[in-house]
C-alpha positions in Angstrom: 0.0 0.0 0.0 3.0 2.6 0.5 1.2 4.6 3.2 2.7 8.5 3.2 1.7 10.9 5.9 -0.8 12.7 3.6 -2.3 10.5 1.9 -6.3 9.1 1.6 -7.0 5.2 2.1 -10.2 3.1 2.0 -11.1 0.4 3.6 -13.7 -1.4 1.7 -14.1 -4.3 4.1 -13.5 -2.9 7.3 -14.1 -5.6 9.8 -12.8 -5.1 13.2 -10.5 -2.5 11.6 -7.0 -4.0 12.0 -5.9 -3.2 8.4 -6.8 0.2 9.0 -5.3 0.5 12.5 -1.9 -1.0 10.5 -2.2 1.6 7.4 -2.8 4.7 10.0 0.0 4.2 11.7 2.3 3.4 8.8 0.9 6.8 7.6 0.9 9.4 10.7 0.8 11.8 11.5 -1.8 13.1 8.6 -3.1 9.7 6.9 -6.8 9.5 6.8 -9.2 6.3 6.2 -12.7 5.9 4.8 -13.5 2.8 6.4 -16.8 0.5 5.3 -19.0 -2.5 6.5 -22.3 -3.6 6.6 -22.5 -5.5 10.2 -22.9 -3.3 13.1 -21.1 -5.3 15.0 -17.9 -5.1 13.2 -18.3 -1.1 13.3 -18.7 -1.4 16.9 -15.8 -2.8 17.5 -14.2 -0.9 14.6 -15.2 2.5 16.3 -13.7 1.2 19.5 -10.6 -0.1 18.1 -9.8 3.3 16.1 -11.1 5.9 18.7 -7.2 6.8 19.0 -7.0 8.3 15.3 -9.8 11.1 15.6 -10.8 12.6 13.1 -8.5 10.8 10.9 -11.2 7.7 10.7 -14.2 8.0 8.4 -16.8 5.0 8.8 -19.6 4.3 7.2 -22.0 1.5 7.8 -22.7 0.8 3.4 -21.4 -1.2 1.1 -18.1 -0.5 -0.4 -19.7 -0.6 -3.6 -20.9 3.2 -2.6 -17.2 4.1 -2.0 -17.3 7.2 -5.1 -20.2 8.9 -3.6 -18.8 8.0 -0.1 -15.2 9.3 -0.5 -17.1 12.4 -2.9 -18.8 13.4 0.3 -15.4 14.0 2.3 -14.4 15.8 -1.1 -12.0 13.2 -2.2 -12.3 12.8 -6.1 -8.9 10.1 -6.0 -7.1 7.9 -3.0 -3.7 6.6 -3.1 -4.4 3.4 -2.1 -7.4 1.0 -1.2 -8.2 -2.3 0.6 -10.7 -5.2 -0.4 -10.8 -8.1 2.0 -13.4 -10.5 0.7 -15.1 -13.1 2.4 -16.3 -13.7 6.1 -15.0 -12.5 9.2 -13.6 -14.4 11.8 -15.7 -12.3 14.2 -18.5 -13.4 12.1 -17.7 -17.2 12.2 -17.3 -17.0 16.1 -20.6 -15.8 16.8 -23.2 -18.5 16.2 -26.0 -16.4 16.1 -25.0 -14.9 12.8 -25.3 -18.3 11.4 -21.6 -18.9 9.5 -20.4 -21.5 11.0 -21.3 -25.1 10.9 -18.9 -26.0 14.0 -21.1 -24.3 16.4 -25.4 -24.6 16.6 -27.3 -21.4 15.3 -30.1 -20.1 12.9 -29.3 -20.2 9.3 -28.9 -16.9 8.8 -25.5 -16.0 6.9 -27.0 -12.1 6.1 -23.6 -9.5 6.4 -25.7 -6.7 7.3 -29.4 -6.1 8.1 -30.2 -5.3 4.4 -29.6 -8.5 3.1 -33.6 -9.7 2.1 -33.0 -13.1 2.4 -31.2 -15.3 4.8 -29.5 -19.0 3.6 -33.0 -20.7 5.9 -35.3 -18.6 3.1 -32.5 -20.1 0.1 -32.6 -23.4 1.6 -36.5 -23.7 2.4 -38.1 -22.1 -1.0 -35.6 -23.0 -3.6 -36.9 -26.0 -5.9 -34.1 -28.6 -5.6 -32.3 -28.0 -9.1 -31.8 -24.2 -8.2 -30.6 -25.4 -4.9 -28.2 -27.9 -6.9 -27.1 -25.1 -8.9 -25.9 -22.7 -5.9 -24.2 -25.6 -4.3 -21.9 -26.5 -7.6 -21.8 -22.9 -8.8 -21.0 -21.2 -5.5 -19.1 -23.8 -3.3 -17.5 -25.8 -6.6 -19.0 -29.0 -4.6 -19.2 -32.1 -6.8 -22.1 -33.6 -4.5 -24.2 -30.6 -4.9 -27.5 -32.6 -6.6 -26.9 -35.6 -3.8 -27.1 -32.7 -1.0 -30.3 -30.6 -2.6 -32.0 -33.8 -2.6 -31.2 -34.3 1.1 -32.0 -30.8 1.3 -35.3 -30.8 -0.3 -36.9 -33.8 1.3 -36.0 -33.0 4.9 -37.0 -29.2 4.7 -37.7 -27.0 6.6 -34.3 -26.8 8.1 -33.6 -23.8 10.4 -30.3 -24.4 12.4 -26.6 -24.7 11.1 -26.0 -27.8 13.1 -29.1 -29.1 11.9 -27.9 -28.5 7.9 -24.3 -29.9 8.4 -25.4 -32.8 9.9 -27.7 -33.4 6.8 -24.9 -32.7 4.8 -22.5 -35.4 6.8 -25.1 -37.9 6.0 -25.5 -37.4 2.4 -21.8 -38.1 1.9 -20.1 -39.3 4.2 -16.5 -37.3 5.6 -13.8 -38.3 3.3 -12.0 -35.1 3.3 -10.4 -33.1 6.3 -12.4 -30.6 5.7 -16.0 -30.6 7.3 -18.3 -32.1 4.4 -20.4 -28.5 4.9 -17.4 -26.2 4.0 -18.8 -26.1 0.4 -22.2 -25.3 0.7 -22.2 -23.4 3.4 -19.9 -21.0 1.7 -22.0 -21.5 -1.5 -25.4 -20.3 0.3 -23.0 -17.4 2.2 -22.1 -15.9 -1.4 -25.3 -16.6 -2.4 -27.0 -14.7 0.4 -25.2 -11.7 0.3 -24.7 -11.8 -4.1 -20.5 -11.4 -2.9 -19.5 -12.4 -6.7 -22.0 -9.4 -8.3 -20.8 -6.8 -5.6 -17.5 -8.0 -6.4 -17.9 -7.3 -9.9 -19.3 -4.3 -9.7 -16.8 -2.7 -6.9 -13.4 -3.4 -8.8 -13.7 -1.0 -11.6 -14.8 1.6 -9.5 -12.2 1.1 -6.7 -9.4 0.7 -10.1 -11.3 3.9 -11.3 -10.8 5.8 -8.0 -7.2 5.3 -7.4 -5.0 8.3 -8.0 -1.4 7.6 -10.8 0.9 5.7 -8.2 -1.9 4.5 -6.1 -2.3 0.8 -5.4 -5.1 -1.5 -5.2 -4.7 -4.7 -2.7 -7.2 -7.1 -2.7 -7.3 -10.1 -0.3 -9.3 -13.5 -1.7 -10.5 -16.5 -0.2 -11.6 -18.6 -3.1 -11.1 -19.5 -6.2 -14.5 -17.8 -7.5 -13.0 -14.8 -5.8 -9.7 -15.1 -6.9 -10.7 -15.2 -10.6 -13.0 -12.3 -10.8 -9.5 -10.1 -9.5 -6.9 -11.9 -11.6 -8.8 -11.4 -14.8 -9.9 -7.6 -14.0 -5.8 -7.4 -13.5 -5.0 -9.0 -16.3 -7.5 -7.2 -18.4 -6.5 -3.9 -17.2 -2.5 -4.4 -17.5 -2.4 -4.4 -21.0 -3.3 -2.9 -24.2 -5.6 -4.5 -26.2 -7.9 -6.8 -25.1 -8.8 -8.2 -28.8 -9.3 -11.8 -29.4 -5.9 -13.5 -29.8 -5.9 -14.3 -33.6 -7.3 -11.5 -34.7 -4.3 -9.5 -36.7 -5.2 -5.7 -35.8 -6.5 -4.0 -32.9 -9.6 -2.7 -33.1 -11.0 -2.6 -29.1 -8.8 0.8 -28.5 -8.2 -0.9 -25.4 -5.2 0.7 -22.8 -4.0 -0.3 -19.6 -5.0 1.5 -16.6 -2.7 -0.9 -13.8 0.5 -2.6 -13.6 0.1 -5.8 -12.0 2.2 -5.9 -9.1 2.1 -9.9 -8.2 1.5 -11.9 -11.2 1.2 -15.2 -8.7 -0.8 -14.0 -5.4 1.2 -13.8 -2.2 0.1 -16.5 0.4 0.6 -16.8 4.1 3.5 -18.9 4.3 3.5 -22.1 6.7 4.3 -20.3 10.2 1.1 -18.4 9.6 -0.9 -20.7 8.7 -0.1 -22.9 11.9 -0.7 -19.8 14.2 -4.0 -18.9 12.3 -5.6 -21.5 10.1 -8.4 -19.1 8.3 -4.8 -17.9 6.5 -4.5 -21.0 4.6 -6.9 -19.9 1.4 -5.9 -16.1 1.1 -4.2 -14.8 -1.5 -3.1 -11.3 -1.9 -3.5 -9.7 -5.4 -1.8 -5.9 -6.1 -2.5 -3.7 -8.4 -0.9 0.2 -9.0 -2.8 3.2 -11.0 -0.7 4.3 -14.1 
């Protein structure tokens, strides 16, 4: 990220607001942060966590997909450098009444924020068993995804976590070291809270905010995820975007970013042993020509 003393950050996915505790300090004394999440419970504990910096702290309880007319409202028209952390929260997964987590009993919920319509019990109860299928194989890349919507289907209505994964164990057995819920429950997570469209929609305009020199760091925890960054990055590095036999350019396509890390960085094996959720992220960069 570079942090400098004057410069403008955002934090798309604020969380408990360690990333923006670590890019404040690196940029004291004048660094400033536009911080977002949906959860009010992460921006409680955000608020408490970065009560030191003052005024230097924006939050905002949206999605980061409203970061232009966020960052417009503190009359910032370009940043020099923002944060995307995908996925779910550890704070999230720890609290069983938010419904993430199949290791401890809640209600199927999986909703970020309280503006979320549906919650994965609505997905999982009303779906007809091919849609169902579809989320599951789509979403969670889960090969037994038509074995567990059957399950699904004929034991409905299913309202507790522990109640799903247990469903889910039955239908196929544990092979894997992985629980055999991982996959579906992170497909009905995405699905819940449409993470891939938001995704989609808040990397150009994050790309587009950046200032020349600024970077772009986005942090992914699935292949799904992973993707959707690596191609916008690969797209955007170069200049011309035409299909490769076709002789002459015609798109009048230029690169807007120099890809930073052409291979993601990963948490290397000391991390992972002193914090497991490390295991799947990988680190993409991206800098503003």
């Amino acid at each position: 990220m570079q942090p400098k003393p004057t410069g403008r950050y955002i934090d798309g996915t604020l969380g408990a607001g360690g990333h923006s505790a670590a890019i404040l300090e690196a940029s004291a004394p004048g660094g400033e942060i536009l911080g977002f999440d949906l959860d009010p419970q992460a921006l409680a504990l955000a608020q408490e966590r970065l009560a030191e910096f003052g005024a230097r702290v924006h939050i905002r309880q949206a999605s980061y997909s409203t970061m232009r007319e966020e960052a417009a409202q503190l009359g910032w028209q370009s940043v020099d450098g923002i944060l995307l952390d995908f996925g779910v929260s550890s704070m999230q997964l720890d609290t069983p009444d938010r419904g993430f987590s199949f290791l401890q009993d809640g209600p199927l919920d999986m909703r970020f924020g309280p503006q979320a319509t549906q919650s994965a019990a609505d997905l999982v109860n009303t779906l007809d068993e091919a849609e169902l299928a579809e989320i599951i194989y789509l979403y969670g890349e889960e090969r037994n995804s038509r074995r567990i919507a059957r399950v699904i289907v004929h034991h409905r209505p299913i309202h507790r976590t522990k109640e799903l994964a247990d469903l889910i164990q039955s239908a196929v057995g544990r092979k894997e070291r992985i629980h055999p819920g991982t996959r579906t429950f992170q497909a009905l997570r995405i699905a819940v809270n449409k993470e891939l469209e938001t995704i989609e929609t808040v990397i150009p305009i994050a790309a587009s905010l950046l200032k020349p020199g600024g970077r772009l760091a986005i942090i992914s925890f699935h292949s799904l995820e992973d993707r959707l960054v690596k191609e916008y990055f690969r797209r955007e590095s170069t200049d011309c975007i035409c299909p490769p036999r076709q002789p002459i350019c015609t798109c009048n396509h230029k690169a807007s970013l120099r890809e930073l890390n052409r291979k993601p960085i990963e948490a290397d094996e000391f991390e992972k042993q002193a914090n497991s959720r490390a295991r799947s992220a990988k680190l993409r960069i991206a800098e503003k020509l």
